[in-house]
N, CA, C and O of each residue as an XYZ file, in Angstrom:
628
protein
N     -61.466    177.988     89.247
C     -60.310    177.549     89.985
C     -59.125    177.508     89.033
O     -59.271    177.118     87.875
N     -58.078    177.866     89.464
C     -56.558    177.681     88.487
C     -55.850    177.397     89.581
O     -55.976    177.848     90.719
N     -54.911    176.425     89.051
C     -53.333    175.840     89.729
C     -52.326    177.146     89.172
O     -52.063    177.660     88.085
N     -51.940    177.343     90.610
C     -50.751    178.246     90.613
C     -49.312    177.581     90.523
O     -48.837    177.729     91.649
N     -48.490    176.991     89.810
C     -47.091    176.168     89.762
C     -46.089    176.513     91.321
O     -45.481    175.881     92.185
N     -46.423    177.953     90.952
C     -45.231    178.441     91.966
C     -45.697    178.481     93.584
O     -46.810    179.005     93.614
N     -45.376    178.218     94.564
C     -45.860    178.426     95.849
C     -46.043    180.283     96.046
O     -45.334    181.160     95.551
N     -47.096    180.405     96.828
C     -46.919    182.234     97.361
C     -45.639    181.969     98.658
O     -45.278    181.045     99.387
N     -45.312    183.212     98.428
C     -44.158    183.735     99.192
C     -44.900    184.355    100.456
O     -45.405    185.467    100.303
N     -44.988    183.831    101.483
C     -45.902    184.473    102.741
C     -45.345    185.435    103.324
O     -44.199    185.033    103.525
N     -45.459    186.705    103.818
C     -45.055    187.441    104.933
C     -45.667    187.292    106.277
O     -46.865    187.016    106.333
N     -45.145    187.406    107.100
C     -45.126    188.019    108.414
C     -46.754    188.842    108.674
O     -47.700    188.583    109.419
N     -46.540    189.740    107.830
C     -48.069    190.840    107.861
C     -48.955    190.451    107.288
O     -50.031    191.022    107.464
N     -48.875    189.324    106.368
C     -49.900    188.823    105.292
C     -51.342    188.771    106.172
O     -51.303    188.170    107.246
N     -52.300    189.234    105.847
C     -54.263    189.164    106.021
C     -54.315    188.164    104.905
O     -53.872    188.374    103.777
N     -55.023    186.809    105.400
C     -55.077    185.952    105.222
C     -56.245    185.852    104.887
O     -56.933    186.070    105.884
N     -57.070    185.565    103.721
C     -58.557    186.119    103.084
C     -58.964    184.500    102.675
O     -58.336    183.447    102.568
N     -59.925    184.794    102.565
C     -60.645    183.597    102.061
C     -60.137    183.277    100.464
O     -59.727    182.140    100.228
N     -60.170    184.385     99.268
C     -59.376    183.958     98.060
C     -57.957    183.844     97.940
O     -57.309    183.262     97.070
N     -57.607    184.417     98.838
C     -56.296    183.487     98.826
C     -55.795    181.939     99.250
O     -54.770    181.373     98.870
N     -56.682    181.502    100.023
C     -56.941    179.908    101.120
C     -57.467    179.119     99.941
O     -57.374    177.916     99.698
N     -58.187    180.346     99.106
C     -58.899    179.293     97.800
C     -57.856    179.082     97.266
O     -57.377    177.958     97.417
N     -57.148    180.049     96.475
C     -56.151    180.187     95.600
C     -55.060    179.087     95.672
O     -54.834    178.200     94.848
N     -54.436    179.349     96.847
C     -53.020    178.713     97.615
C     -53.124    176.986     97.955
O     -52.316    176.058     97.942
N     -54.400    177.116     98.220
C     -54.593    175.947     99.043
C     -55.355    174.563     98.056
O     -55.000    173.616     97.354
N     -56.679    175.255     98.598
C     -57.868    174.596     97.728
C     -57.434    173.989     96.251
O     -57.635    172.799     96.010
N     -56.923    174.732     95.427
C     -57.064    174.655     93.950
C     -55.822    174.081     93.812
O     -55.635    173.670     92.666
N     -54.924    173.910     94.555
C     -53.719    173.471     94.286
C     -53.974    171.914     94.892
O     -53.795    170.962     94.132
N     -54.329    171.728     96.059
C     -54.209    170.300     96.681
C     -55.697    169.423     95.401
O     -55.672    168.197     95.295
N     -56.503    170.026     94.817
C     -57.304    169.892     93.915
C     -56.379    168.954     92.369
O     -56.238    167.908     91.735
N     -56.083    170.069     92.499
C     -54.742    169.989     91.018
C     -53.461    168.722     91.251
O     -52.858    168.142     90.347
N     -53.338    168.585     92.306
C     -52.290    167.638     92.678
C     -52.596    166.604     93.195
O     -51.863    165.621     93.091
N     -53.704    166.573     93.847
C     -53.620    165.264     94.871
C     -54.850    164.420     94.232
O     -54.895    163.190     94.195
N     -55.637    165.127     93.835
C     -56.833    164.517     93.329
C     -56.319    163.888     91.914
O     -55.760    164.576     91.060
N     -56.618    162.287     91.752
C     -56.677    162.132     90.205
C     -56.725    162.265     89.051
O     -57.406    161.329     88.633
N     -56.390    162.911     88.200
C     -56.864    163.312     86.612
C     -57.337    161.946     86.190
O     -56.474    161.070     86.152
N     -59.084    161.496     85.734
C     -58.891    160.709     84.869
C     -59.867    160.826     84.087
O     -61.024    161.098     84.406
N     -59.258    160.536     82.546
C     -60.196    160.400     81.194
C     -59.994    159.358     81.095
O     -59.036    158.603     81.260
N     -61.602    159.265     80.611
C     -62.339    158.104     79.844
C     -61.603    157.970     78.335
O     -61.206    158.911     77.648
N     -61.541    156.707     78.053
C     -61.468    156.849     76.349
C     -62.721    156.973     75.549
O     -63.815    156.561     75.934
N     -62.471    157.615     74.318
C     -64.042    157.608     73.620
C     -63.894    156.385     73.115
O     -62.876    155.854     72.671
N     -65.452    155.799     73.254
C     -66.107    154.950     73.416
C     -65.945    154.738     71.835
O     -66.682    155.573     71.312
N     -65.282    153.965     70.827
C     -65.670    153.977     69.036
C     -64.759    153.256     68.536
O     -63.817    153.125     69.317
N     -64.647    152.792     67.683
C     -63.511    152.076     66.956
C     -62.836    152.568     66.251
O     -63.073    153.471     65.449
N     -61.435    151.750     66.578
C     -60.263    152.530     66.390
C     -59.706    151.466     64.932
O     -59.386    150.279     64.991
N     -59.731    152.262     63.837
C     -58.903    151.277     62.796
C     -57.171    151.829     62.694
O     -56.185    151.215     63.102
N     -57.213    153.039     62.082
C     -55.738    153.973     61.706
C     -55.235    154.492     63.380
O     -56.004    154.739     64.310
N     -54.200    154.537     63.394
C     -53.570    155.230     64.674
C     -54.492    156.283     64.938
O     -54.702    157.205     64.150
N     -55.098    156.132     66.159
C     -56.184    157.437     66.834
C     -55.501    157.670     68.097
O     -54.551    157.024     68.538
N     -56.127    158.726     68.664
C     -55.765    159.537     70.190
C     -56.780    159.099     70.701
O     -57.767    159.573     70.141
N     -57.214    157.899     72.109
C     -58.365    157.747     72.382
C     -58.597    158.262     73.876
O     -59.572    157.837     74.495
N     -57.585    159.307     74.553
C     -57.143    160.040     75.691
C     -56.248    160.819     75.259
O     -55.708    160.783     74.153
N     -55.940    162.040     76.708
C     -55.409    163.077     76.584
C     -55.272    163.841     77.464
O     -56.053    164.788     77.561
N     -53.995    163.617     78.581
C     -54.107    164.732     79.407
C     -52.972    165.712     79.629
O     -51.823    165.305     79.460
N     -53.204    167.044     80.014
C     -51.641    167.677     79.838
C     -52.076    168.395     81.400
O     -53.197    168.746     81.767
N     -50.467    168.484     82.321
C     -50.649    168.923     83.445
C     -49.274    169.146     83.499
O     -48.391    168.613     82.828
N     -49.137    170.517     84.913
C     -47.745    170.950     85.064
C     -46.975    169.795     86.030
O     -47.389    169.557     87.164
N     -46.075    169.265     85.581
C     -45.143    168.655     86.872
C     -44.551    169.335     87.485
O     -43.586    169.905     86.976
N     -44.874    169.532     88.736
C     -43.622    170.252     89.890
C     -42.485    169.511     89.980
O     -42.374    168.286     89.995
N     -41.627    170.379     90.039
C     -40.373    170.240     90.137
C     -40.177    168.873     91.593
O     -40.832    168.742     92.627
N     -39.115    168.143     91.100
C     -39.104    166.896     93.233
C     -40.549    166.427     92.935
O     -40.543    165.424     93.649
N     -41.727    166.449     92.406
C     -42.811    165.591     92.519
C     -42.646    164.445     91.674
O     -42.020    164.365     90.618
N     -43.254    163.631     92.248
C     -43.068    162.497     91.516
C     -44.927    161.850     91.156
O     -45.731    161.680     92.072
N     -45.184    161.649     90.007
C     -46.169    161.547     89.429
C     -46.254    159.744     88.796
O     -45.309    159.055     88.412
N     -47.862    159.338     88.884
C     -47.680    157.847     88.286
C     -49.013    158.244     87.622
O     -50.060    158.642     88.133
N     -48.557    157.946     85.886
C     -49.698    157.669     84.885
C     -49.732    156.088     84.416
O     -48.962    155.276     83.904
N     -50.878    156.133     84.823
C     -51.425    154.272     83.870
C     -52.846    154.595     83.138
O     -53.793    155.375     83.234
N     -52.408    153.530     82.367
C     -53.705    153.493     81.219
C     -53.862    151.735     80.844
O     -52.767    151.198     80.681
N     -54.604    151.171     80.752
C     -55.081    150.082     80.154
C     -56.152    149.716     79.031
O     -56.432    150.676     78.314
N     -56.685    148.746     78.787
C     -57.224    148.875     77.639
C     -58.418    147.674     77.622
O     -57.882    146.608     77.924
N     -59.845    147.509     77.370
C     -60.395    146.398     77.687
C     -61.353    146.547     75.875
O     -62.082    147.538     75.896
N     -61.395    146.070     75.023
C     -61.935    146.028     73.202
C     -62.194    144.730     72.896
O     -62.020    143.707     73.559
N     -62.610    144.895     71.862
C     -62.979    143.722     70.966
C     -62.145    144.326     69.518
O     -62.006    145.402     68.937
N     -61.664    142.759     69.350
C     -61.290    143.132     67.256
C     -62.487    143.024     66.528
O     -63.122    141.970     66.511
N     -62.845    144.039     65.920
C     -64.262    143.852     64.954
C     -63.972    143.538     63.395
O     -62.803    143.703     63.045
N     -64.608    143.240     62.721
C     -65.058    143.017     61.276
C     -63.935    142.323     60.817
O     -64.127    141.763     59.738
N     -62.393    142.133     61.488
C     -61.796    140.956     60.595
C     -60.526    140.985     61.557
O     -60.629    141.425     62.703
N     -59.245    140.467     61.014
C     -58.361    139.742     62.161
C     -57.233    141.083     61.669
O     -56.919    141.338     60.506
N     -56.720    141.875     63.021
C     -55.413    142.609     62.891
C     -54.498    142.846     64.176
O     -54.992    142.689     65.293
N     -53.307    143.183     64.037
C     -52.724    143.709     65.005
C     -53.004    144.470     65.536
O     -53.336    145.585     65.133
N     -52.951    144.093     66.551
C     -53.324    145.722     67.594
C     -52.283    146.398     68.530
O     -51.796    145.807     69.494
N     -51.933    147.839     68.140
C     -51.125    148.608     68.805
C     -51.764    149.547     69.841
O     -52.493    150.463     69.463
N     -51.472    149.310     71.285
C     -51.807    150.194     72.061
C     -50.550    151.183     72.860
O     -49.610    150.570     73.367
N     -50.573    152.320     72.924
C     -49.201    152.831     73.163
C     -49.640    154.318     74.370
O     -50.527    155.161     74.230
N     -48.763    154.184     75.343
C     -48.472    155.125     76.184
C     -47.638    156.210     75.662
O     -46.512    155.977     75.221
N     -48.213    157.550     75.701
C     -47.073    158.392     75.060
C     -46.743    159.759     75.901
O     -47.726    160.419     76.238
N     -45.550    160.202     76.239
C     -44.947    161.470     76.712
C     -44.790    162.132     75.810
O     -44.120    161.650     74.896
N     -45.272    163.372     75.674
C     -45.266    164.643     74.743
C     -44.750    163.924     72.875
O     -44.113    164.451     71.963
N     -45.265    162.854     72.978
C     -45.467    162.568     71.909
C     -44.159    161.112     71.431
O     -43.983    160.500     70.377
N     -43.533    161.041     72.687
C     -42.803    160.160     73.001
C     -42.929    158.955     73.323
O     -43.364    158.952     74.474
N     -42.779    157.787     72.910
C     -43.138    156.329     73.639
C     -42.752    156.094     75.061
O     -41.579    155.857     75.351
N     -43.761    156.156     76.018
C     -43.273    155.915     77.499
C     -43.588    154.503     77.575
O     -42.673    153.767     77.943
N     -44.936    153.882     77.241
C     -44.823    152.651     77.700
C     -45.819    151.716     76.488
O     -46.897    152.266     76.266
N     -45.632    150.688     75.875
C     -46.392    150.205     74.841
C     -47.246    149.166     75.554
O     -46.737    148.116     75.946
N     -48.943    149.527     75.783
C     -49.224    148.552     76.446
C     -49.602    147.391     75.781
O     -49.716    146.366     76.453
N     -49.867    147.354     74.309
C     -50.311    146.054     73.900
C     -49.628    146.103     72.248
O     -48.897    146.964     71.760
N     -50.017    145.203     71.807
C     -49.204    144.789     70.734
C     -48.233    144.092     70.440
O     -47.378    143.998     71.320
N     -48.030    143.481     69.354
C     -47.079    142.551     69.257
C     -46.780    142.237     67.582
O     -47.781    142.076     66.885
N     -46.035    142.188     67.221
C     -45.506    142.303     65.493
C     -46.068    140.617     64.612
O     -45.956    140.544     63.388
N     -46.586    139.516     65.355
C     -46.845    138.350     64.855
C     -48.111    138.244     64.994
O     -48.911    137.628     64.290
N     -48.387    139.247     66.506
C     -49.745    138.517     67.326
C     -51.150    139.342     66.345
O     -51.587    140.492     66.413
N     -51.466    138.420     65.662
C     -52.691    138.808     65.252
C     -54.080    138.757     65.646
O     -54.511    137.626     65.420
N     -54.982    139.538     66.156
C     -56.227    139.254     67.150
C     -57.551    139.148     66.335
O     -58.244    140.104     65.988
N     -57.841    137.563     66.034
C     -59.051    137.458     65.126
C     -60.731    138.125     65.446
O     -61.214    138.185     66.577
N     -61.420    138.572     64.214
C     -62.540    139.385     64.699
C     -63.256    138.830     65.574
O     -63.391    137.617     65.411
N     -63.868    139.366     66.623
C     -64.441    139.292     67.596
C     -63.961    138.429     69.023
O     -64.648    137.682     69.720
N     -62.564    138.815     69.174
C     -61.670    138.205     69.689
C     -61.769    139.717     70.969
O     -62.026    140.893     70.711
N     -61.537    139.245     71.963
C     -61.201    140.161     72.790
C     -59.386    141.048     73.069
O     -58.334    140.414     72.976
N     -59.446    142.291     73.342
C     -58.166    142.740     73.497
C     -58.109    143.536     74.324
O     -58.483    144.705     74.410
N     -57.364    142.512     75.286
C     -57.117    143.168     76.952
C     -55.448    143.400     76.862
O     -54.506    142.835     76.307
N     -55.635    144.520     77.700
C     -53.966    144.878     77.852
C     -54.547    145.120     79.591
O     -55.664    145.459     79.984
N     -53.278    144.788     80.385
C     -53.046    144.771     81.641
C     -53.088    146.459     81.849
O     -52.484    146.944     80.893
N     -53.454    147.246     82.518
C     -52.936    148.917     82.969
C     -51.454    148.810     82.975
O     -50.904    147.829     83.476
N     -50.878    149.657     82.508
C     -49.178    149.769     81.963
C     -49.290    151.140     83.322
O     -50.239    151.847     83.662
N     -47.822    151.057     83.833
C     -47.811    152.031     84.951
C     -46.775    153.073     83.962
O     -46.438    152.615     82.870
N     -46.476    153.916     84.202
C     -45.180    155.397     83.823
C     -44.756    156.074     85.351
O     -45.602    156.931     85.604
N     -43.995    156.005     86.174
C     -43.359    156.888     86.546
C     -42.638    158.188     86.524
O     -41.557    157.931     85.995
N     -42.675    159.329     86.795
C     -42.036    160.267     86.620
C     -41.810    161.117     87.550
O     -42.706    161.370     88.357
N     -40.304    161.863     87.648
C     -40.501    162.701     88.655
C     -40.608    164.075     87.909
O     -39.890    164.382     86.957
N     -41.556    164.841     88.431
C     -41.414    166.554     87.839
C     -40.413    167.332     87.675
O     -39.530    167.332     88.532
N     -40.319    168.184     86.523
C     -39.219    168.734     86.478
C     -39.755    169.993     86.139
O     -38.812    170.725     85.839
N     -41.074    170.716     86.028
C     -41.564    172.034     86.428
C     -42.505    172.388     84.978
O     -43.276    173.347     84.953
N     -42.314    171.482     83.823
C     -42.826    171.736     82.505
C     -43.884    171.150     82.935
O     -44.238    170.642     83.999
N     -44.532    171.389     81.437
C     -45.822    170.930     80.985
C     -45.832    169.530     80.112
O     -45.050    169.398     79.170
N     -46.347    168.958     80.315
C     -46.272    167.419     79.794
C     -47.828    166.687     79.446
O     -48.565    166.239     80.324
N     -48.149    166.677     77.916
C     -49.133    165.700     77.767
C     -48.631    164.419     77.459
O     -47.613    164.047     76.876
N     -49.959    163.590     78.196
C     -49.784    162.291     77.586
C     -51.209    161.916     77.251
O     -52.259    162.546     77.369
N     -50.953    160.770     76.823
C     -51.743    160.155     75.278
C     -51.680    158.874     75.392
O     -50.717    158.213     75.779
N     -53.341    158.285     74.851
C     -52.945    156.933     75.153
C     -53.194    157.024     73.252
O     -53.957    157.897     72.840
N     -52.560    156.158     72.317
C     -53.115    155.797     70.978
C     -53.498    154.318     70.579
O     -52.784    153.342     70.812
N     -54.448    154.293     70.089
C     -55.128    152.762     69.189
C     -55.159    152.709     68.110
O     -55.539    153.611     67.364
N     -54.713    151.495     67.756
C     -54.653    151.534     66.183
C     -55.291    149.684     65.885
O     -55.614    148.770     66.643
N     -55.227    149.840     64.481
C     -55.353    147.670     64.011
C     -55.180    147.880     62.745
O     -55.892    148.591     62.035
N     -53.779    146.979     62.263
C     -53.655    147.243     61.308
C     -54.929    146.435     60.158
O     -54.956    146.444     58.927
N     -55.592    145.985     60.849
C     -57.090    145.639     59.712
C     -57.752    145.639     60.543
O     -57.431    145.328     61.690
N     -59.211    146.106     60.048
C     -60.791    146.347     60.830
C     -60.464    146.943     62.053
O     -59.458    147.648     61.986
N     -60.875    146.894     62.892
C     -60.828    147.654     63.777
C     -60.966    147.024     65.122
O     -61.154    145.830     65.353
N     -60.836    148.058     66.026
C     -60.775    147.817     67.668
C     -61.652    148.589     68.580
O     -61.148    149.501     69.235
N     -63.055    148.286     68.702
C     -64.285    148.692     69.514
C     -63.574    148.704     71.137
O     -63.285    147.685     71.765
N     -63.418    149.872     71.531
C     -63.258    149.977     73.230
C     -64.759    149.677     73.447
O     -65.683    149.911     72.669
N     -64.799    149.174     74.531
C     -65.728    148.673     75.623
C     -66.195    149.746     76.284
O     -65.330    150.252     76.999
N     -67.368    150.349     76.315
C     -67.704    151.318     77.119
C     -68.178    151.076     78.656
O     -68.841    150.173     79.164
N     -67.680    152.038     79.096
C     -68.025    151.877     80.813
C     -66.851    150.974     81.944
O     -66.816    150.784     83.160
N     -66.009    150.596     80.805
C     -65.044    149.646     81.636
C     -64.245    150.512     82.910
O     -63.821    151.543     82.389
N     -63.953    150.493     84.078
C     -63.042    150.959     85.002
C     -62.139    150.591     85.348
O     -61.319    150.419     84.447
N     -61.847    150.370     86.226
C     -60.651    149.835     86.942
C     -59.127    149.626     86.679
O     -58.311    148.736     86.918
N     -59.110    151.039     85.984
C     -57.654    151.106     85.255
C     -57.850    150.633     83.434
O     -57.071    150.347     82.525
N     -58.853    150.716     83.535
C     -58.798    150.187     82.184
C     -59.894    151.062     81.219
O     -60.978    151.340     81.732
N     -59.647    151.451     79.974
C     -60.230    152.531     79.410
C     -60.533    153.841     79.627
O     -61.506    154.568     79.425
N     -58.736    154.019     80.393
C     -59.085    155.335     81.084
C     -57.630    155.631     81.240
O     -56.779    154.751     81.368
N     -57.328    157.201     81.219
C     -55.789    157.611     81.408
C     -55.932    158.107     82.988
O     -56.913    158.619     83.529
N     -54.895    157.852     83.435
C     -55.039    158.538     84.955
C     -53.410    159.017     85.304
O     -52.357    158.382     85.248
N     -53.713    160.415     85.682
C     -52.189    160.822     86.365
C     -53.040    161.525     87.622
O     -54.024    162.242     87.797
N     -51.969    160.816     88.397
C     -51.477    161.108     89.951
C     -50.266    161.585     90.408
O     -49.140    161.345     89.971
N     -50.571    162.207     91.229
C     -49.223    162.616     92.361
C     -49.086    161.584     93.265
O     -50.050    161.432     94.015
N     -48.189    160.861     93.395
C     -47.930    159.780     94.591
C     -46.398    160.549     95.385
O     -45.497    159.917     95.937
N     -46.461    161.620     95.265
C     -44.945    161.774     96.186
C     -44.351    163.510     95.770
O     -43.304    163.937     96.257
């Protein structure tokens, strides 16, 4: 299956085939309407890591909503923890962290799902969720859902 960006241009005479219904239709309402979502890998995060990753075309007038959240533990000793939403490598939304707030080991670190809005403008756009602590580290929670340990882009419009 591949997403076609551009709509087909229909004629009048067009024979209307089954790979094209795939093509036009199927793989596109697939590509758009259905969810993108990654899991984060499951491991601890000490130095700034990539623990998601998704890149998709925005249509032009669409309007798209990415959230990501975060559900860990601080392991082996007490640090800051930076969690960050990113557009093509850009800060869209910082979901956790704080410059004083230090999270002692075996302390839990929940960040709420951070929302991003966007409307399409026809490019290609990854986003990224990153984890970091500036001491010991930050164990994601495996299996967590519900907006949380997981990147998700949607089409809402």
């Amino acid at each position: 299956m591949a997403f076609s960006p551009a709509p087909r241009t229909w004629a009048d005479s067009d024979f209307v085939t089954g790979t094209m219904m795939d093509t036009e239709i199927r793989d596109n309402l697939n590509q758009l309407l259905i969810p993108t979502v990654t899991a984060y890998t499951a491991t601890d995060y000490s130095t700034v890591a990539t623990a998601a990753t998704v890149t998709f075309t925005a249509r032009a007038g669409r309007t798209y909503r990415i959230s990501a959240g975060l559900s860990a533990t601080q392991v082996s000793t007490g640090g800051i923890v930076s969690v960050k939403l990113l557009c093509d490598t850009a800060l869209a939304v910082w979901i956790a962290g704080h410059a004083a707030a230090t999270v002692t080991a075996g302390g839990a670190v929940p960040a709420i799902p951070a929302m991003y809005v966007m409307v399409g403008d026809g490019a290609s756009h990854t986003f990224a969720v990153t984890i970091a602590s500036t001491a010991g580290a930050v164990r994601v929670s495996a299996g967590v859902t519900m907006g949380c340990n997981q990147l998700v882009v949607e089409r809402i419009a």
